[in-house]
PADODREN-67545 format. One record per residue (C-alpha): x, y, z; residue number from 1. Coordinates in nm, 3 decimals. Each point is the difference from the previous one (the first is absolute). Layout:
BEGIN
+---------+---------+---------+-----+
:       x :       y :       z : seq :
+---------+---------+---------+-----+
:       X :       Y :       Z : NUM :
...
+---------+---------+---------+-----+
end
This chain:
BEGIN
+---------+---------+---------+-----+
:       x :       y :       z : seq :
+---------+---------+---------+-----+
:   0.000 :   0.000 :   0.000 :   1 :
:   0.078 :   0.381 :  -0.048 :   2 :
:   0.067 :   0.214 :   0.319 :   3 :
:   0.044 :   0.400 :  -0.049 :   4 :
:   0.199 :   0.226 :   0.204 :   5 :
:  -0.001 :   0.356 :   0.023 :   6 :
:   0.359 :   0.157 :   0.080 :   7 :
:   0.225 :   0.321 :  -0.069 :   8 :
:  -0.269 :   0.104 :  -0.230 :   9 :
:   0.010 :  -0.330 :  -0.218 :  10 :
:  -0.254 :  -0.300 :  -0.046 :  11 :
:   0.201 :  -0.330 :   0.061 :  12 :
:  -0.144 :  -0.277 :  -0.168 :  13 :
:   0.102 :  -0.381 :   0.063 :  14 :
:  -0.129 :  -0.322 :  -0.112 :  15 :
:   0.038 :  -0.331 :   0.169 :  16 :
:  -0.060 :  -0.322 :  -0.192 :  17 :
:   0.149 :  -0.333 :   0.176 :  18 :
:   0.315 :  -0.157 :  -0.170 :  19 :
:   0.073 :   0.342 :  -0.087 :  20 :
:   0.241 :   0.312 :   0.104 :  21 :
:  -0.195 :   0.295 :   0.126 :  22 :
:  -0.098 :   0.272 :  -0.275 :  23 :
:   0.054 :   0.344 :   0.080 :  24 :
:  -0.053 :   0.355 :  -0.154 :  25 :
:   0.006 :   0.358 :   0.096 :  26 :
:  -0.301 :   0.240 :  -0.180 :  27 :
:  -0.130 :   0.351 :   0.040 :  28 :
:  -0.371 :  -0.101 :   0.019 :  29 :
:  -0.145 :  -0.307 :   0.131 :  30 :
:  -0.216 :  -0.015 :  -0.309 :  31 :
:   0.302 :  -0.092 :  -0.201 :  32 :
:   0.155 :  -0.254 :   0.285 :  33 :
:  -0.340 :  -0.159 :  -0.022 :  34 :
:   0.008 :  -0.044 :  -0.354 :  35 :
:   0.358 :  -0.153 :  -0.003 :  36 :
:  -0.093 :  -0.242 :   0.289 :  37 :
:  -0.260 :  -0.159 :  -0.167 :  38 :
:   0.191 :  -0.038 :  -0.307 :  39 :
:   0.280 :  -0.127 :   0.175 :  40 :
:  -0.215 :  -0.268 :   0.183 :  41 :
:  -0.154 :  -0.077 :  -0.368 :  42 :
:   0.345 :  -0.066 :  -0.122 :  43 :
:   0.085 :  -0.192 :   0.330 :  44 :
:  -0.279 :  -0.195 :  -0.024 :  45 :
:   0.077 :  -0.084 :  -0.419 :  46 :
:   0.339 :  -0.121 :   0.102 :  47 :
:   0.141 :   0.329 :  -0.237 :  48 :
:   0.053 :   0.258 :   0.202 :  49 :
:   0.379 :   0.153 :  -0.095 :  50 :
:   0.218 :   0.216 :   0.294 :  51 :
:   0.093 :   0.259 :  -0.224 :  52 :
:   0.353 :   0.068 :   0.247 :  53 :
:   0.103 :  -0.345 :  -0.019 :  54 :
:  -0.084 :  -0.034 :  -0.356 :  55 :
:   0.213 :   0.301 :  -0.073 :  56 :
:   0.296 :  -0.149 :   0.222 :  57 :
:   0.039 :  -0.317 :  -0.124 :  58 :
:   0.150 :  -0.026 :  -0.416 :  59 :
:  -0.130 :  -0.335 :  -0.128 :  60 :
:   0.411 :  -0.052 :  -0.008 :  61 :
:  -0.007 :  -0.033 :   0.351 :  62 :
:  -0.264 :  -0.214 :  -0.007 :  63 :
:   0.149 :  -0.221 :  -0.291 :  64 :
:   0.306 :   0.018 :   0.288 :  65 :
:  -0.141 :  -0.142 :   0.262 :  66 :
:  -0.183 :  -0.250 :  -0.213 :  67 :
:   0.302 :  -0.134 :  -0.097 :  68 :
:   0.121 :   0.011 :   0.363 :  69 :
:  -0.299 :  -0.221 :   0.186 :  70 :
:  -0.205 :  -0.116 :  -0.252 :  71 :
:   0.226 :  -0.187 :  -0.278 :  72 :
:   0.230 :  -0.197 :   0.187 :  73 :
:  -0.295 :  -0.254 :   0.083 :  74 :
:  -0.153 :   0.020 :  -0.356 :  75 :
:   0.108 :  -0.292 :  -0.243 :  76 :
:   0.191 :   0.173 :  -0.295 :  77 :
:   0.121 :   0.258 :   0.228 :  78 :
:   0.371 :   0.041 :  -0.167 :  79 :
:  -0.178 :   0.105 :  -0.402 :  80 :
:  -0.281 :   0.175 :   0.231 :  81 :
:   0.274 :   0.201 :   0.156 :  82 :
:   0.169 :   0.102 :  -0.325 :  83 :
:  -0.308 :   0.106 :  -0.160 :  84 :
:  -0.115 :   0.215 :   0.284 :  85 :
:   0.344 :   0.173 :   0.067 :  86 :
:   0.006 :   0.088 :  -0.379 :  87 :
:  -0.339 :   0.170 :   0.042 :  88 :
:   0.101 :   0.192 :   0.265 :  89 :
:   0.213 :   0.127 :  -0.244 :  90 :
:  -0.248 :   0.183 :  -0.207 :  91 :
:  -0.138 :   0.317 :   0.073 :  92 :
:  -0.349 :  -0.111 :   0.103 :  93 :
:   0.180 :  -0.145 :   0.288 :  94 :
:   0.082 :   0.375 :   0.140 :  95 :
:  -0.346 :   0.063 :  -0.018 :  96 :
:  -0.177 :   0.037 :   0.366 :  97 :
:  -0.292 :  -0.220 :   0.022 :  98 :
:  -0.226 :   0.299 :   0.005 :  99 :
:   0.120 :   0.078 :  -0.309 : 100 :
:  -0.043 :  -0.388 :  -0.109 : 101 :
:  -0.309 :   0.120 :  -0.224 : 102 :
:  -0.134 :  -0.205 :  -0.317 : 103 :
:   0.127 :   0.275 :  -0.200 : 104 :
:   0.349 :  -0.056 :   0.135 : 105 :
:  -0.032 :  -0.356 :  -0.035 : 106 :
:  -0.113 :   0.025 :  -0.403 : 107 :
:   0.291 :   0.215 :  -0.073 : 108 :
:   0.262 :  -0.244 :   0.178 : 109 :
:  -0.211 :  -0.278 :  -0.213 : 110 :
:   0.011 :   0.175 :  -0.342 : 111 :
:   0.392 :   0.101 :   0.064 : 112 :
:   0.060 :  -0.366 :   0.101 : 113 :
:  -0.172 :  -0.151 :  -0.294 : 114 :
:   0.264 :   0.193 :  -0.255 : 115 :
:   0.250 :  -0.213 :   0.157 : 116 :
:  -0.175 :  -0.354 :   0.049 : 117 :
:  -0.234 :  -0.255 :  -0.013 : 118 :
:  -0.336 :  -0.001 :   0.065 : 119 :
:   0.035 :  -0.224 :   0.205 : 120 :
:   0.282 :   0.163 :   0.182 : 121 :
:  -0.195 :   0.285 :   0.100 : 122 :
:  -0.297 :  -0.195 :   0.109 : 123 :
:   0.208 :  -0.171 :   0.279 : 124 :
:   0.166 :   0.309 :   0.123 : 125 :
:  -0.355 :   0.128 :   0.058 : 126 :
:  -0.077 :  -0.304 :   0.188 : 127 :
:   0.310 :   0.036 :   0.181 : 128 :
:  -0.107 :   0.376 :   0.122 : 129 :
:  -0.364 :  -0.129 :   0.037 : 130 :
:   0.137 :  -0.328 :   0.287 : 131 :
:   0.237 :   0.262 :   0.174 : 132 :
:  -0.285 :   0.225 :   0.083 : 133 :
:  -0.251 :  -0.228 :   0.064 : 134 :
:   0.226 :  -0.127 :   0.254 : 135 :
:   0.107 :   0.320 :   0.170 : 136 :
:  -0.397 :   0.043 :   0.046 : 137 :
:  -0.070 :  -0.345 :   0.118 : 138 :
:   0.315 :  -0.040 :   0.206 : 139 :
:   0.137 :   0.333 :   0.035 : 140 :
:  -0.282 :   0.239 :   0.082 : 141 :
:   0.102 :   0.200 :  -0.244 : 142 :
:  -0.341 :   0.162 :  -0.100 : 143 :
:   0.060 :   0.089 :  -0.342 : 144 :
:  -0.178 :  -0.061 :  -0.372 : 145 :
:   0.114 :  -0.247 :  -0.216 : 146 :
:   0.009 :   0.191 :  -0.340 : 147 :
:   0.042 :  -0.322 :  -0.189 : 148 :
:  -0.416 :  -0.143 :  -0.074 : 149 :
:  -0.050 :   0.347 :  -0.125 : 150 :
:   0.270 :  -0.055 :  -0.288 : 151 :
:  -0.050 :  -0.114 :  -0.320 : 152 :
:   0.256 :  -0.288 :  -0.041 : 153 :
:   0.174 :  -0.085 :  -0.328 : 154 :
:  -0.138 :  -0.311 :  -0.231 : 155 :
:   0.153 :  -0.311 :   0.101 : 156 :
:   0.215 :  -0.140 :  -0.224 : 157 :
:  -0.137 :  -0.363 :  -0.158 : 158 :
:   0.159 :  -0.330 :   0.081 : 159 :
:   0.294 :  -0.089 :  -0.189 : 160 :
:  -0.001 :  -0.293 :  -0.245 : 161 :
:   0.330 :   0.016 :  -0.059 : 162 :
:   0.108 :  -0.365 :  -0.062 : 163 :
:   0.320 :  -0.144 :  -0.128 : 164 :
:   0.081 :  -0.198 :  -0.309 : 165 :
:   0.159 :  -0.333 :  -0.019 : 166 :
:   0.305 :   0.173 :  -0.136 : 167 :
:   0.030 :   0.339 :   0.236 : 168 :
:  -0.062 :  -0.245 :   0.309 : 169 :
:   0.295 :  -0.252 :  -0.120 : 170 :
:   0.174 :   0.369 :  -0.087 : 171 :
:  -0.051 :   0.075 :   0.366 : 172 :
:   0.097 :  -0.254 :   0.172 : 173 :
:   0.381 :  -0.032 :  -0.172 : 174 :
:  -0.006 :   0.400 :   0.088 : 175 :
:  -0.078 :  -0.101 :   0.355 : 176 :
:   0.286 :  -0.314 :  -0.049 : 177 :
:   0.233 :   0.076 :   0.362 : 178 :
:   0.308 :   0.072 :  -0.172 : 179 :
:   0.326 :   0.242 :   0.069 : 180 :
:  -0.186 :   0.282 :   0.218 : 181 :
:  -0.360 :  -0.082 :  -0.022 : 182 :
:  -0.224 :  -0.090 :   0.284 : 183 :
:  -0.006 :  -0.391 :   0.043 : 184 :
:  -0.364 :   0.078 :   0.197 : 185 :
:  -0.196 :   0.140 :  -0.282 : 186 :
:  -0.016 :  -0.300 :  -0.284 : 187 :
:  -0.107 :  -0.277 :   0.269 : 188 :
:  -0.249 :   0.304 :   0.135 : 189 :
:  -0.153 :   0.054 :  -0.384 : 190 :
:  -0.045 :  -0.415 :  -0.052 : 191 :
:  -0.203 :  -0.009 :   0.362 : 192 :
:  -0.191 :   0.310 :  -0.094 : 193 :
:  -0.144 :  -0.178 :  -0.294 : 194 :
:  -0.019 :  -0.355 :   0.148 : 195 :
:  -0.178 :   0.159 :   0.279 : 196 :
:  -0.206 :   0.307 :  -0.069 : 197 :
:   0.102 :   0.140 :   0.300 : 198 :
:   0.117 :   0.413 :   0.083 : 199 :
:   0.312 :   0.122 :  -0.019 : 200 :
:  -0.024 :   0.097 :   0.454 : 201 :
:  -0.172 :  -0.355 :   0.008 : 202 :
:   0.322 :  -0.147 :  -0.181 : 203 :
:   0.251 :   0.217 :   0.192 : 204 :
:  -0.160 :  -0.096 :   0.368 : 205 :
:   0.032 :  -0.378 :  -0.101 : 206 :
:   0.228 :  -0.164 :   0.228 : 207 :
:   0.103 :  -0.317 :  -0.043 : 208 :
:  -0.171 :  -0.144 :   0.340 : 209 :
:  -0.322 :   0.068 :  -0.200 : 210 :
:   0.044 :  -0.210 :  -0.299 : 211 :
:  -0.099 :  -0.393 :   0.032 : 212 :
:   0.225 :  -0.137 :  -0.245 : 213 :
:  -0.168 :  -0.329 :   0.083 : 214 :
:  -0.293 :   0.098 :   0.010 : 215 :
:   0.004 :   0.228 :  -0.254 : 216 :
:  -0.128 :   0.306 :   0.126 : 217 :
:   0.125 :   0.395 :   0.119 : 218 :
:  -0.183 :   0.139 :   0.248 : 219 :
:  -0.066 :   0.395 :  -0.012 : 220 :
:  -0.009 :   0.111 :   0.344 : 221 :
:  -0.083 :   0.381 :  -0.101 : 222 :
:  -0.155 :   0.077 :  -0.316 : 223 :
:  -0.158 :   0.296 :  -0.166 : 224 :
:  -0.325 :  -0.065 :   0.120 : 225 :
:   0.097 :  -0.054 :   0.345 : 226 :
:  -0.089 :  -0.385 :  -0.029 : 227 :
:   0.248 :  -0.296 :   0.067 : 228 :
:  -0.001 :  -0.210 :  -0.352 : 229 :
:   0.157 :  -0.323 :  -0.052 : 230 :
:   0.148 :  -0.047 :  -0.395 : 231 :
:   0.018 :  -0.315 :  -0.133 : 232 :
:   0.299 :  -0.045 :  -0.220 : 233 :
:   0.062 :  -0.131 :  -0.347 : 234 :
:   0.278 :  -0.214 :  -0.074 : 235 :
:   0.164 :   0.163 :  -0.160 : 236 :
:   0.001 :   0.289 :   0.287 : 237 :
:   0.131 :  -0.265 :   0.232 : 238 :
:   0.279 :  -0.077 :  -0.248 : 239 :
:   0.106 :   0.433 :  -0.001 : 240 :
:  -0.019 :   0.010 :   0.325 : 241 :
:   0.200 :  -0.328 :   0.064 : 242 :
:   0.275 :   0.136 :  -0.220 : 243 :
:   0.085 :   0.295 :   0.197 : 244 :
:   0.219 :   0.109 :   0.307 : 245 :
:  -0.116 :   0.037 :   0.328 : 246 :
:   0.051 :   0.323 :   0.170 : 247 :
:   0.138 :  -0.045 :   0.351 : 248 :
:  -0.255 :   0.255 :   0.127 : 249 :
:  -0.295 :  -0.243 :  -0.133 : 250 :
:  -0.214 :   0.213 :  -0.291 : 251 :
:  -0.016 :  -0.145 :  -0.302 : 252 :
:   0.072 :   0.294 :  -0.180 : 253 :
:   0.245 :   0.230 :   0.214 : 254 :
:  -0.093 :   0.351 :  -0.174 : 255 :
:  -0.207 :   0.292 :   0.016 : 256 :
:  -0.206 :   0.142 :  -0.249 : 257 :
:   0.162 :   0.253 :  -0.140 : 258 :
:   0.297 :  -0.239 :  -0.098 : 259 :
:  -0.226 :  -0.202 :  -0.170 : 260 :
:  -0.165 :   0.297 :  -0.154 : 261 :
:   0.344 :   0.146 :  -0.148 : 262 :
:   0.146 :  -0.347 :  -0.130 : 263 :
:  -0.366 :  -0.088 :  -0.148 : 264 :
:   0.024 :   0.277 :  -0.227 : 265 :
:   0.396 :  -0.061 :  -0.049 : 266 :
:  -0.126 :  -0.315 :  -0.137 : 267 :
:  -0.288 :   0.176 :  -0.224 : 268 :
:   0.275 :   0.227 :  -0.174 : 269 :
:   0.231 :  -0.262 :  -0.053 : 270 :
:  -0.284 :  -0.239 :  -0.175 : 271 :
:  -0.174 :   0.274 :  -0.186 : 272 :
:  -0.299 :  -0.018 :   0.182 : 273 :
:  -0.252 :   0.294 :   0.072 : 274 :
:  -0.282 :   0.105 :   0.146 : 275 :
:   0.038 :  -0.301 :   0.267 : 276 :
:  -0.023 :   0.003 :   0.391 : 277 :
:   0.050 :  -0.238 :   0.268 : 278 :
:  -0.377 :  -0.038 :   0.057 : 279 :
:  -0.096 :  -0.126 :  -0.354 : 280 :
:   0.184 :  -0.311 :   0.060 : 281 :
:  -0.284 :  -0.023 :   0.238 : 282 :
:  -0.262 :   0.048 :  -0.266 : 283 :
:   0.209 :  -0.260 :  -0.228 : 284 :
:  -0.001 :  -0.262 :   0.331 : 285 :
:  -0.370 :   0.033 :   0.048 : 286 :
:  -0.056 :  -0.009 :  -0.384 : 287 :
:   0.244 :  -0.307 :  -0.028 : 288 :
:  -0.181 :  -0.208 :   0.317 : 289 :
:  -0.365 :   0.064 :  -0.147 : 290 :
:   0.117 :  -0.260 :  -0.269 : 291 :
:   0.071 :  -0.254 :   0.325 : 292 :
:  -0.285 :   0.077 :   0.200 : 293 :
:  -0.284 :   0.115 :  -0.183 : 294 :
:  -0.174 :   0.040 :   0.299 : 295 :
:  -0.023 :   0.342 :   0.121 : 296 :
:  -0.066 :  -0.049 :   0.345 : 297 :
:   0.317 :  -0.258 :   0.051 : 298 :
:   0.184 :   0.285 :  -0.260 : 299 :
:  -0.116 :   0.288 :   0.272 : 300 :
:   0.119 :  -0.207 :   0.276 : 301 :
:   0.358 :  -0.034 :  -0.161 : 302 :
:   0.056 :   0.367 :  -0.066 : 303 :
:  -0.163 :   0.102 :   0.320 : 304 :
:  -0.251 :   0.214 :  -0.180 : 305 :
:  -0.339 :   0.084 :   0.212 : 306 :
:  -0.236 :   0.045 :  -0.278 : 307 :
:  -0.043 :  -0.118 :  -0.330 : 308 :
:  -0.025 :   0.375 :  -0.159 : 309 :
:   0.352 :   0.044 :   0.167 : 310 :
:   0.148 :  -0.314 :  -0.195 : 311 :
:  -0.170 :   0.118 :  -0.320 : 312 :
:   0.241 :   0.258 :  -0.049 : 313 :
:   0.351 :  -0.254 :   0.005 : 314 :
:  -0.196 :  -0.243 :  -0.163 : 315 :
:   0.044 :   0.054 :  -0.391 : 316 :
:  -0.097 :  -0.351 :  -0.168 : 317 :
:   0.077 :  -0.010 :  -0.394 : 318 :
:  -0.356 :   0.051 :  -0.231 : 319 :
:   0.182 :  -0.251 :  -0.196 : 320 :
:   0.042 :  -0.257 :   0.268 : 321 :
:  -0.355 :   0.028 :   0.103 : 322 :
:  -0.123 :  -0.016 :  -0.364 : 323 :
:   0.134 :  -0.369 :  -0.011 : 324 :
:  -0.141 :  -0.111 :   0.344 : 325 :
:  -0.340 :   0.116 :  -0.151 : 326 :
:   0.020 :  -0.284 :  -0.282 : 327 :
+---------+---------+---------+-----+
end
């Protein structure tokens, strides 16, 4: 509720709403404190009531800061997370104070950001700005506006289909050979990636007290949907992954991701290859395994995806192929 004091010829207003700080404000007529309690206690009561002093104190910087500080460490993919957010703090928008964290301000650091990459790009730095303060108002009490369901966001990008021919995959894999200087990791990391369907943080986490070589299977502990999964492994997986070293620290593949990002696209140069990423050997996994199990709810269940729309977008089955199993 809304009390009203009368001192040194000033109308004190203040609001009290439980869970939340006092509100307090000076006016010259008690008219105009009234007015500003009630909207205050609207705003209160909406959940979107902003302190304009602490949202002119605090630079969503700062907040990006202390993000990175308390909230990160605990998040899976916290090392890439990291990057990403330190290289947005970085850009102007990140001087900004969070009263001046506006839609408008928000388009313009869109539009500039869009002249320099993806779509797709842009649309997970909003969501990065959109988590940070939706958590300084859940966790933080930081009563500020979140700018970001007020902005339009750029058109997603459609899925790749980007699969490899015979050729640029046998091309590949000789780029990828471990010879002189290059990484003995990555060819053995390629072969499992296509044997398996799995990702490229789902490949690097493997350790080798995971994998059933008897019993043919690798267990995924964390994956991207937060589920444990259990991979059942071709043959010819077991057969890569019997041919390599083992680490004395125990992961299968002792790397991070950007080495395997750089050397990839070493490898792409050297066998001519473009327009290629890391992922699509994902699509060309789940594309190749549809031909094994033509079941899609066993094919979900191997490449971990929840829903069939999901798995519609790595699976890419030839018109050609299809044509003959029609007769």
């Amino acid at each position: 509720m809304a009390t009203f004091r009368f001192r040194a010829n000033r109308w004190q207003a203040r609001v009290r709403r439980k869970g939340n700080p006092d509100l307090t404000k000076t006016f010259v007529t008690r008219q105009d404190a009234e007015r500003w309690a009630r909207s205050a206690e609207v705003d209160l009561d909406r959940g979107s009531y902003v302190n304009p002093v602490e949202a002119q104190r605090i630079t969503l910087g700062g907040l990006i800061d202390r993000y990175i500080r308390e909230v990160l460490p605990a998040m899976k993919g916290a090392k890439e997370d990291g990057i990403r957010l330190a290289a947005m703090k970085r850009n102007s928008v990140a001087k900004l104070s969070l009263a001046s964290l506006t839609p408008e301000a928000i388009g313009k650091y869109r539009d500039e950001r869009l002249r320099t990459v993806a779509a797709g790009t842009v649309i997970r730095n909003l969501a990065y700005i959109s988590s940070v303060i939706n958590h300084a108002r859940r966790e933080w009490g930081i009563t500020v506006a979140n700018p970001i369901p007020l902005v339009r966001k750029p058109t997603a990008p459609k899925g790749r289909d980007r699969l490899l021919s015979a050729d640029e995959l046998a091309r590949l894999l000789r780029a990828l050979e471990p010879t002189g200087r290059r990484n003995p990791w990555m060819q053995p990391l390629v072969q499992l990636a296509l044997e398996t369907a799995m990702r490229r943080g789902e490949l690097l986490s493997l350790r080798w007290s995971d994998i059933d070589l008897s019993g043919r299977t690798a267990t995924l502990w964390q994956t991207k949907n937060g589920d444990k999964r259990v991979v059942p492994l071709s043959s010819r997986a077991i057969a890569v992954l019997q041919s390599m070293p083992r680490d004395i620290g125990g992961v299968v593949f002792p790397i991070n991701g950007f080495t395997v990002s750089a050397a990839f696209d070493r490898a792409l140069e050297r066998a001519g290859i473009n327009d290629f990423h890391f992922h699509d050997l994902r699509h060309m996994a789940v594309t190749e395994l549809s031909k094994r199990l033509p079941n899609l709810i066993e094919l979900a269940a191997v490449s971990g995806h929840r829903s069939l729309k999901m798995l519609q977008r790595y699976y890419h089955p030839s018109p050609s192929e299809l044509a003959l199993k029609l007769g």
